[in-house]
ROSE-4610 file (N, C-alpha, C; in Angstrom, 1 decimal, always signed):
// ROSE-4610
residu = [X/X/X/X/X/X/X/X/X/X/X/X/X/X/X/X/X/X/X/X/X/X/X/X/X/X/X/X/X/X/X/X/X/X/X/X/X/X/X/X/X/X/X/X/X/X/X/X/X/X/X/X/X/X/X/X/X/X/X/X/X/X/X/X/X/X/X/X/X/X/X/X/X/X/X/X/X/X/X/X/X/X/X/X/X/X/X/X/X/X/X/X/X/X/X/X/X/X/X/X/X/X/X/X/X/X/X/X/X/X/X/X/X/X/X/X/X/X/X/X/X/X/X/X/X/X/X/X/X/X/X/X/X/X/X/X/X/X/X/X/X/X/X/X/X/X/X/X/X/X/X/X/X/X/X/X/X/X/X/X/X/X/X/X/X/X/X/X/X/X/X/X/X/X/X/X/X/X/X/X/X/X/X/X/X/X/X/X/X/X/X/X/X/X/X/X/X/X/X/X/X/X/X/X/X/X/X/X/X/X/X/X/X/X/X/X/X/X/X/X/X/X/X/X/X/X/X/X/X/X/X/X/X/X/X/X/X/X/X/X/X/X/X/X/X/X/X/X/X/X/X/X/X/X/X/X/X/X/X/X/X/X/X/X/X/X/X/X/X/X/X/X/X/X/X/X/X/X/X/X/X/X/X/X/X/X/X/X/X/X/X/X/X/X/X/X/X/X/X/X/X/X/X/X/X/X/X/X/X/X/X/X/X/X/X/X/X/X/X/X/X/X/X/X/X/X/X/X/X/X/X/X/X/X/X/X/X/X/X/X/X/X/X/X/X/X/X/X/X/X/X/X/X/X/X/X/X/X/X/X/X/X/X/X/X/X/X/X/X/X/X/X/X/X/X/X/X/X/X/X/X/X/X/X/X/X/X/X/X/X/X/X/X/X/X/X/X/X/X/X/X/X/X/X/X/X/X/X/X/X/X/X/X/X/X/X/X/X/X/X/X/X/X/X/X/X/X/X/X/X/X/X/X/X/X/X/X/X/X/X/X/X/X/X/X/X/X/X/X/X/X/X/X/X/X/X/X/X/X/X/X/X/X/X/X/X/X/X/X/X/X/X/X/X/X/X/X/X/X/X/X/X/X]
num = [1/1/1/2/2/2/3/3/3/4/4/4/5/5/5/6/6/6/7/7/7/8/8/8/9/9/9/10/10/10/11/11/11/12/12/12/13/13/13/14/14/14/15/15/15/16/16/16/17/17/17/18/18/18/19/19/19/20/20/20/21/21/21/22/22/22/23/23/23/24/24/24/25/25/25/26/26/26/27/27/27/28/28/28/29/29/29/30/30/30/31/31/31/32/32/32/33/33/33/34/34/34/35/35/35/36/36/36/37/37/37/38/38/38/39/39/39/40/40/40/41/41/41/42/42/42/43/43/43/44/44/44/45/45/45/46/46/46/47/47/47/48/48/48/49/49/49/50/50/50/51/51/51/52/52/52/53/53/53/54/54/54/55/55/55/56/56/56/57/57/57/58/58/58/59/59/59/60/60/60/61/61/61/62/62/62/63/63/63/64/64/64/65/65/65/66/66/66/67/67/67/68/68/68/69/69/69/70/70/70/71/71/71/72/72/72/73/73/73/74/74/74/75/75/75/76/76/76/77/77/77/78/78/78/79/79/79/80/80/80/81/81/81/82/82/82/83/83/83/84/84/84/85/85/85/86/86/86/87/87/87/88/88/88/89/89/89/90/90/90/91/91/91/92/92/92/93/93/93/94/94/94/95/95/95/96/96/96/97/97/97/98/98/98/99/99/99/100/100/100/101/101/101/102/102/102/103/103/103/104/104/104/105/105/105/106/106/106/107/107/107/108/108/108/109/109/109/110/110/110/111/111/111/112/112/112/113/113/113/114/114/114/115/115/115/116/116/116/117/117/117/118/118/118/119/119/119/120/120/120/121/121/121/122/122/122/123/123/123/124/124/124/125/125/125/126/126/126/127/127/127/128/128/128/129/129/129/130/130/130/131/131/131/132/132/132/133/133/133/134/134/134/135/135/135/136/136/136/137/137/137/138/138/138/139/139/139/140/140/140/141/141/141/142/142/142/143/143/143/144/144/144/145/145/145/146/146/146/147/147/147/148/148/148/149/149/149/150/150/150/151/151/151/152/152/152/153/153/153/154/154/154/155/155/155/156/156/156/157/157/157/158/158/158/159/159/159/160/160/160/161/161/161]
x = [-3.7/-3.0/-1.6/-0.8/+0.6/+0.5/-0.6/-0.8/-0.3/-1.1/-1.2/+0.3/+0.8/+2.5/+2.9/+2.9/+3.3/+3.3/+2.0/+1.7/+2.2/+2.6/+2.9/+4.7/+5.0/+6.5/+6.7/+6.5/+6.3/+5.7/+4.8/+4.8/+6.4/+6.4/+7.2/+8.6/+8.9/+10.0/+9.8/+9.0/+8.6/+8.6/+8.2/+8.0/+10.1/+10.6/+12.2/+12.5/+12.2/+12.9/+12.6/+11.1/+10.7/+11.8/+11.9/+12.6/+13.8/+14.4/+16.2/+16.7/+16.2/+17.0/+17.1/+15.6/+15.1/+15.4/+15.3/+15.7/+17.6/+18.5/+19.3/+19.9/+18.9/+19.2/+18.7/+17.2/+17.2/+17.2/+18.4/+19.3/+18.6/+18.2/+18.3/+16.4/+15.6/+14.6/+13.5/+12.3/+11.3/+11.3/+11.7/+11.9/+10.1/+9.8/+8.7/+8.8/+7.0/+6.6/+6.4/+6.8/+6.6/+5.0/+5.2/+3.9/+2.7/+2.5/+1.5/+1.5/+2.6/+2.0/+1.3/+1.9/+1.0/-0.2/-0.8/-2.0/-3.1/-2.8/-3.2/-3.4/-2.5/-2.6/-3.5/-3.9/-4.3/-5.4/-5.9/-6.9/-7.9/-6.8/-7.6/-7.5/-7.0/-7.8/-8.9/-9.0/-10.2/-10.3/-9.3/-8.5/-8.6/-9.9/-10.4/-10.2/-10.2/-9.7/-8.0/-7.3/-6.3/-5.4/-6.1/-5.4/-5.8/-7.1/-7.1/-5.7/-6.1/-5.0/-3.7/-3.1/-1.9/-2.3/-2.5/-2.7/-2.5/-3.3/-2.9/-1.7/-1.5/-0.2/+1.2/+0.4/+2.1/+2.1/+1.3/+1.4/+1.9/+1.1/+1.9/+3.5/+3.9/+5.3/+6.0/+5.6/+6.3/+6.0/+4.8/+5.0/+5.9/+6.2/+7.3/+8.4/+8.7/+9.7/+10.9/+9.9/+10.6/+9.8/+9.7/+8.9/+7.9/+6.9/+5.5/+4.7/+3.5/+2.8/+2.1/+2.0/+1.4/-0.3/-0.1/-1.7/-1.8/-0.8/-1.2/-1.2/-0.1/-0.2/-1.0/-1.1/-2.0/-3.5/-4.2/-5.2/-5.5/-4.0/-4.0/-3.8/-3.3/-3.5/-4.9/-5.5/-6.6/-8.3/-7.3/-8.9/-8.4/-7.4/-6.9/-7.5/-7.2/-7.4/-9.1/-9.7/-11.0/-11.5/-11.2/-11.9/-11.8/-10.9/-10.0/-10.8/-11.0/-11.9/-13.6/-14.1/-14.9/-15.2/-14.2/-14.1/-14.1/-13.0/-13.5/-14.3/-15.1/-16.2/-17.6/-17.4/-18.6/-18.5/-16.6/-16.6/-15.8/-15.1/-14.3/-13.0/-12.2/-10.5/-10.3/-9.7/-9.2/-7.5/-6.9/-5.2/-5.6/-6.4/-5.7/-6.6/-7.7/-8.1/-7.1/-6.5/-5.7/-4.4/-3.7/-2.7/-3.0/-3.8/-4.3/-4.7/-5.3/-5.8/-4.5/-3.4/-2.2/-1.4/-1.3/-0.3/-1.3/-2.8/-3.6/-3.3/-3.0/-3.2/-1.6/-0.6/+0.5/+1.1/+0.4/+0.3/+0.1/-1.3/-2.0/-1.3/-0.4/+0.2/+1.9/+1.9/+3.5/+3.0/+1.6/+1.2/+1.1/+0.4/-0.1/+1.3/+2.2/+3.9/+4.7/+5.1/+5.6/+5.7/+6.6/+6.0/+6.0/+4.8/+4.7/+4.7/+5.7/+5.6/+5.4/+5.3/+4.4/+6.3/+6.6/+7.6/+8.3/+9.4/+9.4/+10.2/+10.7/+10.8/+9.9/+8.8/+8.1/+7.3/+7.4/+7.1/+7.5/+9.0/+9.5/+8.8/+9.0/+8.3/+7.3/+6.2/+5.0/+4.6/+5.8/+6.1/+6.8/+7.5/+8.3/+7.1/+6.1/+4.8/+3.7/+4.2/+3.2/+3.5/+5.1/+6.1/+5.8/+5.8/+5.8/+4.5/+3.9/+2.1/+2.2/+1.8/+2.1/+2.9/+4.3/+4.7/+3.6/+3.4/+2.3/+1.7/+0.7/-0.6/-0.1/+1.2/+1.1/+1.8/+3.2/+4.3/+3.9/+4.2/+4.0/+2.5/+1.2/+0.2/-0.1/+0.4/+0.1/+0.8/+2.2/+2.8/+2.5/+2.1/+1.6/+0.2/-0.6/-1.5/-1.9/-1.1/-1.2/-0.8/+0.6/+1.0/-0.2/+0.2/-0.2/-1.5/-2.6/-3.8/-5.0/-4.8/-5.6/-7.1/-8.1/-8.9/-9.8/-9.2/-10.0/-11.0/-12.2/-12.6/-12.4/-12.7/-12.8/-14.1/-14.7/-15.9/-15.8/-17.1/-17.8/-17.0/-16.0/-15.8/-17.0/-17.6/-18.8/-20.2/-20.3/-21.9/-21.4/-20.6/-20.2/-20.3/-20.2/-19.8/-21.7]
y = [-14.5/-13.3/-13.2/-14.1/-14.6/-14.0/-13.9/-13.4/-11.8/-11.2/-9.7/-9.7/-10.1/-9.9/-9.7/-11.0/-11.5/-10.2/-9.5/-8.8/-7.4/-7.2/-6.0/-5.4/-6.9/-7.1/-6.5/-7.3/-6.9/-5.7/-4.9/-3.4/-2.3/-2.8/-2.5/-2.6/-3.4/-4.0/-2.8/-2.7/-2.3/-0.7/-0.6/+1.1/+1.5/+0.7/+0.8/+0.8/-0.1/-0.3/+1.1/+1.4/+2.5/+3.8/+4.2/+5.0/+5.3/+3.9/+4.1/+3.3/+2.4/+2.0/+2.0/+2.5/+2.8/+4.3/+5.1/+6.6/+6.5/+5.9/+5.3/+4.9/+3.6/+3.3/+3.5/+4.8/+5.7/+6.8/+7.2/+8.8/+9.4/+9.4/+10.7/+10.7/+9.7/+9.4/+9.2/+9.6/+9.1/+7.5/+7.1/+5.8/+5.5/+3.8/+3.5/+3.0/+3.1/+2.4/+1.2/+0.3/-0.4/-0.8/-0.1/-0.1/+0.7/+1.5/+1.7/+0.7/+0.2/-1.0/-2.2/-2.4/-3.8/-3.1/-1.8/-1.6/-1.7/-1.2/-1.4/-3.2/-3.9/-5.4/-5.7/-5.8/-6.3/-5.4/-4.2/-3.9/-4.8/-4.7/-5.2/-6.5/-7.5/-8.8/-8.5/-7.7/-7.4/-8.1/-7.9/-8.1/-7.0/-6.7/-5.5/-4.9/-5.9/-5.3/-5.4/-6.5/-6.4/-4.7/-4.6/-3.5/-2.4/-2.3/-1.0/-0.6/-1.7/-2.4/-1.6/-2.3/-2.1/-0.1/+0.2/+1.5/+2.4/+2.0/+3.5/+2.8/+1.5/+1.4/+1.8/+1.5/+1.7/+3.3/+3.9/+5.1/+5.9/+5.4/+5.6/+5.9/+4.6/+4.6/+5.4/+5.4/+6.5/+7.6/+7.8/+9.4/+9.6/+8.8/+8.7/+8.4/+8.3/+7.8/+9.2/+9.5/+10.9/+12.1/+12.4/+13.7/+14.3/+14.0/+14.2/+14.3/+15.6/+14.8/+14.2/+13.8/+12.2/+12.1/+10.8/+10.7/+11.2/+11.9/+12.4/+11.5/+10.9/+9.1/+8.0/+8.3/+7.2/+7.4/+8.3/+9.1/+8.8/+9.4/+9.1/+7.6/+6.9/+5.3/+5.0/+5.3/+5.0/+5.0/+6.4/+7.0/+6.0/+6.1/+4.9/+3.7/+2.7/+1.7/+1.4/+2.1/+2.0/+2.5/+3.2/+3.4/+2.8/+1.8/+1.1/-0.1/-1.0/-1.7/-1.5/-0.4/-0.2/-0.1/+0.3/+0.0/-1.8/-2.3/-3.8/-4.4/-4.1/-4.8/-4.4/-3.2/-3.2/-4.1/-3.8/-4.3/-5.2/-6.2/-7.4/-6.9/-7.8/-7.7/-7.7/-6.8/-6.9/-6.3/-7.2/-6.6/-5.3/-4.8/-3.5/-2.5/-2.8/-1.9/-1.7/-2.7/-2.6/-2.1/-1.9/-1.1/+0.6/+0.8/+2.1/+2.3/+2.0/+2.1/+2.4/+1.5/+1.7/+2.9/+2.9/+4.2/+5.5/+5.1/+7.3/+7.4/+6.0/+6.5/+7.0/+6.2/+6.5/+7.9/+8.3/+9.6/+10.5/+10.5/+11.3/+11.4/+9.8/+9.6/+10.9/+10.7/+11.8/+12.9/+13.6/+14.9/+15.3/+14.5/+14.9/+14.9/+14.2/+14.6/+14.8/+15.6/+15.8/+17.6/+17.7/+18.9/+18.0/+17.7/+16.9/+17.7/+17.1/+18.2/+16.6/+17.3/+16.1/+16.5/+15.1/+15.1/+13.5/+13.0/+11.7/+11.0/+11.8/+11.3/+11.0/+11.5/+10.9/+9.7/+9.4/+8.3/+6.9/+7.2/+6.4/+5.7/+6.5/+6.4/+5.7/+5.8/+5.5/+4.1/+3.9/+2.7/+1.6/+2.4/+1.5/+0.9/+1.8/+1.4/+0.5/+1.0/-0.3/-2.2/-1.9/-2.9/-3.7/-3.1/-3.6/-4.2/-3.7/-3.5/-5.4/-5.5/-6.6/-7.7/-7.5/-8.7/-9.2/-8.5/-8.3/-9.1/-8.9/-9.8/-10.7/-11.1/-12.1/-13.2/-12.8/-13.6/-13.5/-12.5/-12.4/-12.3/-12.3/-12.0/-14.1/-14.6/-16.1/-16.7/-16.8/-17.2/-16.4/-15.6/-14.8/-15.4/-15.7/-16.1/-17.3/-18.1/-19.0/-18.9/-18.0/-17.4/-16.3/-15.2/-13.7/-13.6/-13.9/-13.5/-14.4/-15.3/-16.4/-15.5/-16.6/-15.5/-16.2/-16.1/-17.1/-16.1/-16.3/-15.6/-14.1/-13.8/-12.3/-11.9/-10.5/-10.3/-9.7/-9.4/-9.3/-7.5/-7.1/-5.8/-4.9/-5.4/-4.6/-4.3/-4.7/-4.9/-3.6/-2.9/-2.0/-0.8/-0.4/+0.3/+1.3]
z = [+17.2/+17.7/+17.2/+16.9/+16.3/+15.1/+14.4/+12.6/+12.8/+13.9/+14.1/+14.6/+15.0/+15.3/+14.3/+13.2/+12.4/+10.6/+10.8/+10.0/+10.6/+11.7/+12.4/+12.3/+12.1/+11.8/+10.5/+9.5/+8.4/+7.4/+8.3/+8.0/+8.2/+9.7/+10.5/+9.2/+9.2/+7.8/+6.7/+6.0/+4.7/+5.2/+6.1/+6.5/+6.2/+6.8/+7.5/+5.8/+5.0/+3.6/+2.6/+2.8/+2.4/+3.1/+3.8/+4.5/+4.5/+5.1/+5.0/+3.7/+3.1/+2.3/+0.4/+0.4/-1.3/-1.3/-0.7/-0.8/-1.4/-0.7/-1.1/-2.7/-2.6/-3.7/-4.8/-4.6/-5.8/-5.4/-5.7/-5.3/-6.1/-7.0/-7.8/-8.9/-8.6/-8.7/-7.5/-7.6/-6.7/-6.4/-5.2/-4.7/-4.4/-5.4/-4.8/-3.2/-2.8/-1.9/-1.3/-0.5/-0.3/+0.4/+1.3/+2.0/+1.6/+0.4/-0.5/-1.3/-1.7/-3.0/-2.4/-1.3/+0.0/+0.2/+0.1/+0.8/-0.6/-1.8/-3.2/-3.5/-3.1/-3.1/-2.5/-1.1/+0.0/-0.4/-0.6/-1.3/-2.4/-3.5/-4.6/-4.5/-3.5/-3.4/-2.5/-2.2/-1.2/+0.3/+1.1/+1.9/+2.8/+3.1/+4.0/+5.2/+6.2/+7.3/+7.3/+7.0/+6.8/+6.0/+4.6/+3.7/+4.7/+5.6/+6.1/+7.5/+8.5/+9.2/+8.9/+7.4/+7.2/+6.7/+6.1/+5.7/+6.8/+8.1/+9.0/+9.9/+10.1/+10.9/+9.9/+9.1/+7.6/+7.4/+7.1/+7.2/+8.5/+9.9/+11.1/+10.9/+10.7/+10.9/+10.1/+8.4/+8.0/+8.2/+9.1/+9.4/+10.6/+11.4/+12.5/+12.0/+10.8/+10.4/+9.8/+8.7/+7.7/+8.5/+10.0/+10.4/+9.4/+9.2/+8.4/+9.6/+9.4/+10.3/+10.8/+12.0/+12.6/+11.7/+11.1/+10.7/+9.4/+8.8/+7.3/+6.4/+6.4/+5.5/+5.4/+6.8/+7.3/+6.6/+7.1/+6.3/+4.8/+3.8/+2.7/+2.1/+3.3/+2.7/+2.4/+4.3/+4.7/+3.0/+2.8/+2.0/+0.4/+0.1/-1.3/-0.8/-0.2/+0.1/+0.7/+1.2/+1.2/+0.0/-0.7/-2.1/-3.2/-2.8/-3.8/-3.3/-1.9/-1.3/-2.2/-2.5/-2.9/-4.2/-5.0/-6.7/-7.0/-6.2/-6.2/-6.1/-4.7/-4.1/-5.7/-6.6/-7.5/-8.2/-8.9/-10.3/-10.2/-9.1/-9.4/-9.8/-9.6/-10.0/-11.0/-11.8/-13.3/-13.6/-14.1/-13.8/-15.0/-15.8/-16.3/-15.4/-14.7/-13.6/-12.5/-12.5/-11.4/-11.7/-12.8/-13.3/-13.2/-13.9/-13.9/-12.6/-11.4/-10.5/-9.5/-9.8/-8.8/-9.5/-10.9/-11.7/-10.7/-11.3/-10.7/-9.0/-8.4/-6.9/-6.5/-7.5/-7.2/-7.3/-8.5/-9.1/-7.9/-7.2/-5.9/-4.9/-4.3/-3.3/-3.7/-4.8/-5.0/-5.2/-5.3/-5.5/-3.9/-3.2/-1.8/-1.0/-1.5/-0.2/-1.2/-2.4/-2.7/-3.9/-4.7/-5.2/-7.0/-6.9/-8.1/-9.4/-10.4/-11.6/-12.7/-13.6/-15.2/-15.5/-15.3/-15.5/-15.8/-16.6/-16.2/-15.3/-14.7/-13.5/-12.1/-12.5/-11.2/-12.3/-13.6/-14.0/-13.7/-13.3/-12.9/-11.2/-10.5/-9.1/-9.5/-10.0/-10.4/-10.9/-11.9/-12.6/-11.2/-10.9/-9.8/-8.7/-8.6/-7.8/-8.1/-9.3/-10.1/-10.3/-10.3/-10.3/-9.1/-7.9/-6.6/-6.5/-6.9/-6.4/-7.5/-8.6/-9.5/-8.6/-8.1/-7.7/-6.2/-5.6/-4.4/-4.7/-5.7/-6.2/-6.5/-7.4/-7.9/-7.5/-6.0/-6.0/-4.3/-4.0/-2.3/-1.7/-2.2/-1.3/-1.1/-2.2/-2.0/-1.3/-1.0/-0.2/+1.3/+1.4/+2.9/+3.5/+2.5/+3.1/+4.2/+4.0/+4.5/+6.3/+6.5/+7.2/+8.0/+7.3/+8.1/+7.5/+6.4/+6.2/+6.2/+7.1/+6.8/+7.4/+7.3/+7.5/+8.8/+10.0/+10.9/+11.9/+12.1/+13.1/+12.9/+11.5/+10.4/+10.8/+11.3/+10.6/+9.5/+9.2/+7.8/+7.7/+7.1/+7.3/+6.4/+5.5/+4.8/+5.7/+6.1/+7.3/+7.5/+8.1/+8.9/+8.2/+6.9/+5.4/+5.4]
């Protein structure tokens, strides 16, 4: 029960970093996600009830966060991250599936709250999502695990599918 704290904190965190403090520090560019690039991660290790978990609580909060409304985020994690659950579960993890997979969702996530124009500035955003998403898999979902995603007394989240 300590994990779910423990993972509850840490949305909680990333939602607040997403919101008050990358908008900030990219003034004048689309500030990536934190808590879309953790749900793309926790996705594509296949990390199922967890990435869903985090998706509508992380979205939650940023919709309580920047007045959106309630559940629109959440939603749009929800449907990325179960589909993304599901491109996995056919074809296995591959980092250039998974590049392309975090750039087109990044792409969707700035079309669906944003006024997206083919521009390079929202390249930037996108890249910046992609950046986050990469360190995820490769620096922070390992050291987390041991902590917040162990997998004890999991069911089977696929039976249910």
């Amino acid at each position: 029960m300590k994990k779910i704290y423990k993972l509850f904190a840490l949305v909680f965190a990333f939602s607040l970093v997403d919101v008050g403090v990358f908008p900030v520090l990219f003034k004048y560019y689309p500030a990536p996600s934190l808590v879309f690039s953790f749900c793309v991660a926790l996705a594509s290790k296949r990390w199922g009830a967890e990435a869903l978990w985090v998706a509508f609580v992380g979205g939650l909060f940023m919709d309580l966060m920047v007045w959106r409304p309630l559940g629109l985020t959440s939603l749009c994690f929800l449907i990325f991250s179960w589909g993304l659950l599901q491109l996995y579960r056919v074809v296995g993890f591959n980092f250039v599936l998974f590049a392309f997979t975090s750039l087109v969702l990044s792409f969707l996530f700035r079309f669906v709250f944003g006024s997206f124009q083919l521009s390079w500035i929202y390249l930037v955003g996108a890249f910046g999502d992609l950046v986050l998403s990469f360190l995820f898999v490769i620096v922070f979902l390992p050291i987390l695990k041991p902590m917040v995603l162990a997998r004890e007394k999991q069911l089977d989240f696929y039976q249910y599918l």
